[in-house]
C-alpha positions in Angstrom: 5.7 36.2 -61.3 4.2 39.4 -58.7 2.3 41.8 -60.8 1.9 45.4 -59.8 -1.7 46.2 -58.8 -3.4 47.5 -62.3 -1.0 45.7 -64.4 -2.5 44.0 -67.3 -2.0 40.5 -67.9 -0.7 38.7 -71.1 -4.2 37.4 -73.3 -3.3 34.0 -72.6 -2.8 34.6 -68.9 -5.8 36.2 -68.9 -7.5 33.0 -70.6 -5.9 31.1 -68.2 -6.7 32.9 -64.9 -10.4 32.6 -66.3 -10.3 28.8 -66.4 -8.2 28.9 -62.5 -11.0 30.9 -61.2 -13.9 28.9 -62.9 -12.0 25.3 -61.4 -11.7 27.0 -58.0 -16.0 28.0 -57.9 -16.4 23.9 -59.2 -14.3 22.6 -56.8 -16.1 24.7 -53.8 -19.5 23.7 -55.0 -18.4 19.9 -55.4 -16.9 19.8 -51.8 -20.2 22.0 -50.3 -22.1 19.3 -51.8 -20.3 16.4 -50.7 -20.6 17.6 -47.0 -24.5 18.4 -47.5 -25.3 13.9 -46.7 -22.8 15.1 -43.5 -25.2 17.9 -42.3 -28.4 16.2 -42.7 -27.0 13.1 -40.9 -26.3 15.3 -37.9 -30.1 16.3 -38.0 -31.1 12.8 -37.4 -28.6 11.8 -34.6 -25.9 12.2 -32.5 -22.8 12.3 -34.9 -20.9 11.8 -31.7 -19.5 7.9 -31.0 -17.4 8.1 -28.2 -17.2 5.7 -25.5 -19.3 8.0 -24.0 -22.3 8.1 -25.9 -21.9 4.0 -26.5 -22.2 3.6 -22.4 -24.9 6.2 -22.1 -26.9 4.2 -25.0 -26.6 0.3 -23.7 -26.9 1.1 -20.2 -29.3 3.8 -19.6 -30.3 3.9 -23.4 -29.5 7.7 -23.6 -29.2 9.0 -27.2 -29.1 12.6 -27.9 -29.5 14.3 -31.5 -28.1 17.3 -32.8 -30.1 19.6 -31.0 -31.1 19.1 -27.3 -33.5 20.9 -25.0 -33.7 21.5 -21.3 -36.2 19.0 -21.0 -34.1 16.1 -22.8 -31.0 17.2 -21.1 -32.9 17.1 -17.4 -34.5 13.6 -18.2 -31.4 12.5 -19.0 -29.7 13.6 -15.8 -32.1 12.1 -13.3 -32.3 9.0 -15.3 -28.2 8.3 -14.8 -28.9 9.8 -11.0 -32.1 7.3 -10.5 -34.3 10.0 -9.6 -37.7 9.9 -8.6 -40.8 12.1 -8.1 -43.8 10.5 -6.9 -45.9 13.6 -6.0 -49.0 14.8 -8.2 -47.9 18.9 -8.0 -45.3 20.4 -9.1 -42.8 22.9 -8.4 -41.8 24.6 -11.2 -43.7 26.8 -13.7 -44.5 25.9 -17.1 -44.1 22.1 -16.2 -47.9 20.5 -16.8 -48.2 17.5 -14.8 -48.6 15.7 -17.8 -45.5 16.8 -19.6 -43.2 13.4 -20.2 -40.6 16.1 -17.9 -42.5 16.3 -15.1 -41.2 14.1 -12.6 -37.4 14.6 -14.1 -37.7 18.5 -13.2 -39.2 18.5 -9.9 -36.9 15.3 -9.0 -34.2 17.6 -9.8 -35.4 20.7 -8.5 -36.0 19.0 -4.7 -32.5 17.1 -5.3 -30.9 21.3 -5.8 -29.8 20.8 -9.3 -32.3 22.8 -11.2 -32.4 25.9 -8.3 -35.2 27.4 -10.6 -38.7 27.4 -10.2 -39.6 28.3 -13.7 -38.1 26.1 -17.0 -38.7 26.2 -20.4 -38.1 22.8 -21.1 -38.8 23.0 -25.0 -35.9 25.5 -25.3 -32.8 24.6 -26.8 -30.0 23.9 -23.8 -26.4 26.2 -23.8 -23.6 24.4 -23.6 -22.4 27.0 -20.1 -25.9 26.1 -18.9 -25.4 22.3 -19.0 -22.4 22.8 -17.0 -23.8 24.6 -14.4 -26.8 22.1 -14.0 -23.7 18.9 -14.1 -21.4 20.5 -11.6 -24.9 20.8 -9.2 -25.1 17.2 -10.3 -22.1 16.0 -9.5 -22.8 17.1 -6.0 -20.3 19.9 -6.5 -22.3 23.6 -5.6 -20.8 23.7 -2.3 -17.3 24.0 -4.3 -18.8 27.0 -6.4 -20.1 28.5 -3.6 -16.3 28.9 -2.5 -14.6 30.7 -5.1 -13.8 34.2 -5.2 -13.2 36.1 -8.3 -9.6 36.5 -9.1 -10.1 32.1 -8.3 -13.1 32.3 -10.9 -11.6 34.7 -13.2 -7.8 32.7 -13.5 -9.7 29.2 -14.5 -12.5 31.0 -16.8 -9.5 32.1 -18.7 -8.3 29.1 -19.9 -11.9 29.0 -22.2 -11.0 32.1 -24.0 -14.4 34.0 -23.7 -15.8 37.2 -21.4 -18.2 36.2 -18.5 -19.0 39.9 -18.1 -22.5 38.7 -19.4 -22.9 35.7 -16.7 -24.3 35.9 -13.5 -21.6 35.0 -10.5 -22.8 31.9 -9.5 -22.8 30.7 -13.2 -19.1 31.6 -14.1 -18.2 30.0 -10.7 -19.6 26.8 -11.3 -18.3 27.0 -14.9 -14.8 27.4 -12.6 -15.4 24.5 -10.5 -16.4 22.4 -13.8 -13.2 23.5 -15.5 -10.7 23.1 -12.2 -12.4 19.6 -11.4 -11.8 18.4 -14.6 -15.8 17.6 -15.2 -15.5 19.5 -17.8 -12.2 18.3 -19.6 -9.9 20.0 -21.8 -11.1 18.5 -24.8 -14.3 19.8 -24.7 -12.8 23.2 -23.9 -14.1 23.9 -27.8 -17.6 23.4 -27.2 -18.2 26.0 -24.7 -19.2 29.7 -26.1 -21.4 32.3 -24.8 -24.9 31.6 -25.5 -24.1 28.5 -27.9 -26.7 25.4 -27.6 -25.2 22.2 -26.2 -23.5 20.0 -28.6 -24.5 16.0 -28.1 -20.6 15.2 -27.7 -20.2 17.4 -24.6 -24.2 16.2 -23.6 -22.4 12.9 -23.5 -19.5 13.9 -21.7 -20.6 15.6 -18.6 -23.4 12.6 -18.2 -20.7 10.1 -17.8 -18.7 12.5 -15.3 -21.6 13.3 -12.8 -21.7 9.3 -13.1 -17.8 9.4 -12.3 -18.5 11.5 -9.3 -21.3 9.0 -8.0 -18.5 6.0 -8.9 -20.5 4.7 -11.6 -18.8 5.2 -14.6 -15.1 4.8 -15.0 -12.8 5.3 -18.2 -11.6 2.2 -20.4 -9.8 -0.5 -17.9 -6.7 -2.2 -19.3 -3.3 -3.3 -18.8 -1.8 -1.5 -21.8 -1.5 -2.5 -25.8 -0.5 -5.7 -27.6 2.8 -2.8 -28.8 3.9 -1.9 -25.3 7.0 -4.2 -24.3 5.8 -4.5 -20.8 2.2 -6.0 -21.6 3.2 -9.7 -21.3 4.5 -9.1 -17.7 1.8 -7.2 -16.9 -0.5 -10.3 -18.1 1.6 -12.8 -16.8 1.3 -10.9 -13.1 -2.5 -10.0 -13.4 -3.3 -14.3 -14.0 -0.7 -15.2 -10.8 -2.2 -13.3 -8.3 -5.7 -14.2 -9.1 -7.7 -16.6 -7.3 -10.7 -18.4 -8.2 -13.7 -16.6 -8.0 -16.3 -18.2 -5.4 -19.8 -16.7 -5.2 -21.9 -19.7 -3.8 -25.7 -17.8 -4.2 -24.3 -17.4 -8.2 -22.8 -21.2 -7.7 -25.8 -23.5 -6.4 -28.1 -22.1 -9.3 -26.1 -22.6 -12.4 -24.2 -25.5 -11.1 -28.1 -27.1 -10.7 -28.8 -25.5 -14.2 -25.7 -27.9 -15.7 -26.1 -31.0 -14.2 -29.8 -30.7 -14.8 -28.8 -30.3 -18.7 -30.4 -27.0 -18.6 -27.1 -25.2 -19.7 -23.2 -26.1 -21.0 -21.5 -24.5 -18.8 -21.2 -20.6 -17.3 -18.8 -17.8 -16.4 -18.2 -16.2 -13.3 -16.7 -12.9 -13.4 -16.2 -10.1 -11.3 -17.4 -6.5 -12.8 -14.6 -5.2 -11.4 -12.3 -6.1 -13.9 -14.5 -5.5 -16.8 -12.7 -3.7 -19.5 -15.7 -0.4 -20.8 -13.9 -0.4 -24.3 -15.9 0.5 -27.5 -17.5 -3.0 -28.0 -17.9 -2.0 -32.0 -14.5 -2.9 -32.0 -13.5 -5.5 -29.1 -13.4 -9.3 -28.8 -13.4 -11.2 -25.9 -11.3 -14.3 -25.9 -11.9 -16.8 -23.3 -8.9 -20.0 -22.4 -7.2 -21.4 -19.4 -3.3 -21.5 -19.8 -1.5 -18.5 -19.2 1.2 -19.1 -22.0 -1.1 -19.3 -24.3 -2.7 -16.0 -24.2 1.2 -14.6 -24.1 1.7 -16.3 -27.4 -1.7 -14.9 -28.4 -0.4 -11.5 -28.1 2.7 -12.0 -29.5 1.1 -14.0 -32.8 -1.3 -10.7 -33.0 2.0 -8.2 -33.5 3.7 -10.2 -35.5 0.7 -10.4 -38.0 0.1 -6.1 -37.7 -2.7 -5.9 -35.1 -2.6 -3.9 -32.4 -4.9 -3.6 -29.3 -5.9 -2.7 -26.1 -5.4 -5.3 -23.6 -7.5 -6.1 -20.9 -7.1 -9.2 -18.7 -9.5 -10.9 -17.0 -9.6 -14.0 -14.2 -12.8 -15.9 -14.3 -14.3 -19.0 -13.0 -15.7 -21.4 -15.7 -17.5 -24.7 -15.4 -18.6 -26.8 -18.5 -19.8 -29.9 -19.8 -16.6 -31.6 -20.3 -16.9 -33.8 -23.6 -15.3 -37.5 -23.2 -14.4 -37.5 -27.1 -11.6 -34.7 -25.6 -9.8 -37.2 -23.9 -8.8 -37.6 -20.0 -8.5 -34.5 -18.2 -5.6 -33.7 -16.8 -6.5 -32.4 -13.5 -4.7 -29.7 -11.3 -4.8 -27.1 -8.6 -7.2 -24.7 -11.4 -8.8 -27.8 -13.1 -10.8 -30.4 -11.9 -13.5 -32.4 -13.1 -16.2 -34.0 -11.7 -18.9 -37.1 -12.7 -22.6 -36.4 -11.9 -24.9 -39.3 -11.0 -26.3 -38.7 -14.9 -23.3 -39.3 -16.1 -22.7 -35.8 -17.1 -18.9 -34.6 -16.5 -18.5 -30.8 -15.5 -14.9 -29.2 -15.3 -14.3 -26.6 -12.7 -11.4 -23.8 -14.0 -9.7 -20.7 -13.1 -9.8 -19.4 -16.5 -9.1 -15.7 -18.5 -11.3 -13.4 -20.8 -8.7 -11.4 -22.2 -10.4 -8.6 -24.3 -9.0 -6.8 -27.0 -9.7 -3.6 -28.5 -8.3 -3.1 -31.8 -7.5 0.3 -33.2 -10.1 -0.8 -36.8 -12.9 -3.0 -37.7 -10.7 -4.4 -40.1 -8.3 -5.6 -37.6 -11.2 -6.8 -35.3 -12.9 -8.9 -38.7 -9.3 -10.8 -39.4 -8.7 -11.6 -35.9 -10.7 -14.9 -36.7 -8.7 -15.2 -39.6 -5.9 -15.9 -37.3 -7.1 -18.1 -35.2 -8.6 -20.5 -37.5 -4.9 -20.9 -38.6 -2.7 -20.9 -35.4 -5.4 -21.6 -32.8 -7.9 -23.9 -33.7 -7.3 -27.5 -33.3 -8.5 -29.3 -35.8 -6.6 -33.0 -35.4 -4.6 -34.6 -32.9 -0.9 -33.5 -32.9 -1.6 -31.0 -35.5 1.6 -28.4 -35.6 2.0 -25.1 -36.4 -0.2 -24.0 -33.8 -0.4 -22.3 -30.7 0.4 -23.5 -27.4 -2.5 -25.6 -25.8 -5.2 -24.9 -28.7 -8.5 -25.7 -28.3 -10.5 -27.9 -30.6 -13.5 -25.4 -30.6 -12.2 -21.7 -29.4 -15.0 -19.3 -27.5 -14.5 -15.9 -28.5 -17.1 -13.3 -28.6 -18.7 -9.9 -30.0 -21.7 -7.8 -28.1 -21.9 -6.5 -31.9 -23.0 -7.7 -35.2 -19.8 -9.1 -36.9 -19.7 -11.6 -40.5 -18.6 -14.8 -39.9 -19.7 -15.5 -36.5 -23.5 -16.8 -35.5 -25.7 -15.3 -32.8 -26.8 -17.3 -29.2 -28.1 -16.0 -26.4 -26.1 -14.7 -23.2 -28.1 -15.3 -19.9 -26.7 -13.2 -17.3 -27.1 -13.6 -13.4 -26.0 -10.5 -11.0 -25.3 -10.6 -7.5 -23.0 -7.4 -6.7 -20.0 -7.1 -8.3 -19.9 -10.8 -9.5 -21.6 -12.1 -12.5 -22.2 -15.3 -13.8 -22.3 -16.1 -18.0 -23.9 -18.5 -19.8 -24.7 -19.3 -23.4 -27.3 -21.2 -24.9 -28.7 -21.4 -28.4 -31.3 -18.5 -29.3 -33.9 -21.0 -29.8 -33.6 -22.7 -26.7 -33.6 -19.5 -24.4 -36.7 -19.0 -23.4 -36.4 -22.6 -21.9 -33.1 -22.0 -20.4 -34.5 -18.7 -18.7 -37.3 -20.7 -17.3 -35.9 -23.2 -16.2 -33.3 -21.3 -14.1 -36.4 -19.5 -12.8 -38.0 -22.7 -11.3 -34.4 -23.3 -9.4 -34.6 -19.5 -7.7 -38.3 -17.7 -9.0 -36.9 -14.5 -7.2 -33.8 -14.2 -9.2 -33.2 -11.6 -12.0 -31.7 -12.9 -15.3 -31.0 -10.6 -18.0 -30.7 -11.9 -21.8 -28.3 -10.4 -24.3 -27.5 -11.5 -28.0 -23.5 -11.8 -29.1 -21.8 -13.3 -31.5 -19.5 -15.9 -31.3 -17.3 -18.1 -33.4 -18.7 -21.4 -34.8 -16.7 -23.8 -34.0 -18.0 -23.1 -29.9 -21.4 -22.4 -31.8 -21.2 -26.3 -33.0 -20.4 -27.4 -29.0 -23.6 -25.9 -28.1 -25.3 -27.7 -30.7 -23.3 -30.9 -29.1 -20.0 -31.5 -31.5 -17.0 -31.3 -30.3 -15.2 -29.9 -33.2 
């Protein structure tokens, strides 16, 4: 019912519009202090978890928090651009030598990106000003320097806001950011006149002026476990690859195994490495083809879904005689060492999955202790070719699974893998030392299923 303004209502309307309006003030207050945990928690951290922020943190260990300063947001840019600054003056005004952002702003300044000689590095960063100083990194002020206004004027439309108030050579490299695509459409909401930098679109333009040096590239993969074309697109990737040879990578670790110093090892090429949110990825490691197809399938059919990424590798392990004889082939060979140790040689797969929630990434083991885990000869119901103790893997704390310790050898773009028991790797790291002294090895902790945890410790089931 529409009442005419000054109409009175009926008494027990009235009642009733009293007790409407006081459940519409408690229902305001409840939901202004349920979002209050919310605000504080974006005090203490970047509230951000994109893939962005995840690459920035475990390679260059880059975290931003809500609020970020010139002086953060500079360190953070010559860190990802491995600059340097060696000299004892400076450059720019109000930059002690002894401020932690001394070298970061004069590295900058002599590289061109700041083209100020005075900063305030304590004041909070604008979200225009952060472009500006990522299109200069990005090696893009040359660009700028080539747009005329109608050119400036057409792209700094698409943003929605008046750059009547910003110098010409700002709203021209806020041009170049927006035509370029370093600064993408989705972050289109972040940018407002004289609003501070948020730590999503901080994260963001980092990982594009590493995209315009080549060093950071989106997720790589072949499609999802859904798509209809994903097991031909598997099938294709594991034909055409070849086994990966790296023989510096090969004469260490292949000393390291038949020296009993380590099980077995990886060798994969970074190229193919899949940069998905590792929170929610597992990386599942076997040799035939059709049985990662029936992988996939088995992971539909029980609700999961994924991205897909394939990846060839070369693996060598201690090959257990309790398995039985090898059958050996074109991609498998195995090989007796004076000690009596047996080492298998194999063009094998990590295929990686990313799956859309935790959940789905916590009952993935679920599935394969029922349909790919051997557990007795001639056991049926299970997958094609499955192994008595499965290797699968997390790079993040997951229930179920125990912890060892991932040893990790670079030369280029190839990378050799090996796991060894936590308590035994500061043995393993030294012993692989004494084979090459000058050698880098990196140590990282997973998690990985038990069953390959109980091979390390010597079973084979």
């Amino acid at each position: 019912m529409f009442l005419a303004e000054g109409m009175d209502l009926p008494m027990t309307s009235k009642f009733e519009n009293k007790r409407i309006t006081w459940f519409l003030i408690v229902t305001v207050l409840v939901a202004w202090m349920i979002t209050i945990p919310d605000q504080a928690a974006g005090q203490t951290g970047n509230r951000y978890r994109g893939p962005e922020v995840q690459f920035l943190e475990e390679k260059y260990s880059i975290c931003f928090g809500s609020v970020i300063n010139n002086g953060e947001f500079i360190s953070a840019l010559a860190k990802v651009l491995n600059l340097d600054y060696t000299e004892q003056s400076g450059r720019i005004d109000g930059i002690a030598p002894n401020s932690k952002y001394f070298k970061a702003a004069n590295a900058l300044y002599n590289d061109g990106v700041l083209t100020e000689s005075k900063l305030d590095a304590d004041s909070r960063l604008t979200g225009i000003n952060a472009v500006a100083l990522a299109v200069r990194a990005a090696g893009l002020k040359e660009v700028a320097a080539t747009y005329n206004r109608h050119k400036t004027d057409v792209a700094i439309s698409k943003l929605g806001l008046s750059g009547s108030k910003l110098q010409p050579s700002l709203l021209n490299e806020l041009a170049v950011a927006i035509d370029s695509e370093l600064l993408p459409q989705s972050c289109y909401k972040n940018i407002h006149l004289n609003e501070a930098v948020t730590p999503e679109l901080a994260a963001v333009l980092l990982t594009k002026v590493l995209a315009f040096h080549g060093e950071y590239l989106p997720a790589n993969y072949l499609g999802y476990i859904t798509d209809e074309d994903i097991y031909g697109k598997v099938y294709t990737t594991w034909k055409n690859a070849k086994l990966i040879k790296d023989e510096k990578l090969l004469e260490v670790v292949d000393r390291g195994v038949t020296q009993g110093l380590i099980n077995g090892y990886n060798l994969r090429d970074k190229d193919n490495a899949h940069r998905f949110d590792e929170c929610r990825t597992i990386r599942y490691g076997h040799s035939s083809i059709k049985h990662a197809l029936q992988l996939i399938a088995l992971l539909k059919s029980e609700g999961l879904n994924a991205k897909v990424q394939f990846e060839p590798k070369t693996s060598a392990y201690i090959y257990l005689k309790e398995w039985g004889k090898p059958s050996i082939t074109p991609d498998f060979t195995v090989t007796e060492f004076a000690n009596g140790i047996y080492v298998a040689y194999a063009k094998e797969y990590d295929i990686s999955f990313e799956f859309q929630t935790l959940e789905q990434k916590q009952a993935f083991q679920t599935i394969i202790f029922k349909y790919a885990k051997k557990d007795r000869e001639n056991q049926p119901g299970l997958l094609y070719d499955a192994w008595w103790q499965p290797l699968y893997t997390s790079v993040t704390p997951i229930s179920g699974y125990q912890t060892v310790t991932d040893h990790i050898i670079t030369d280029g773009h190839y990378e050799i893998h090996t796991f060894s028991l936590e308590e035994k790797s500061v043995a393993v790291l030294s012993g692989l030392l004494a084979i090459r002294p000058d050698m880098q090895v990196a140590q990282k902790t997973v998690w990985v299923d038990n069953p390959f945890y109980q091979y390390l410790l010597g079973g084979y089931r």
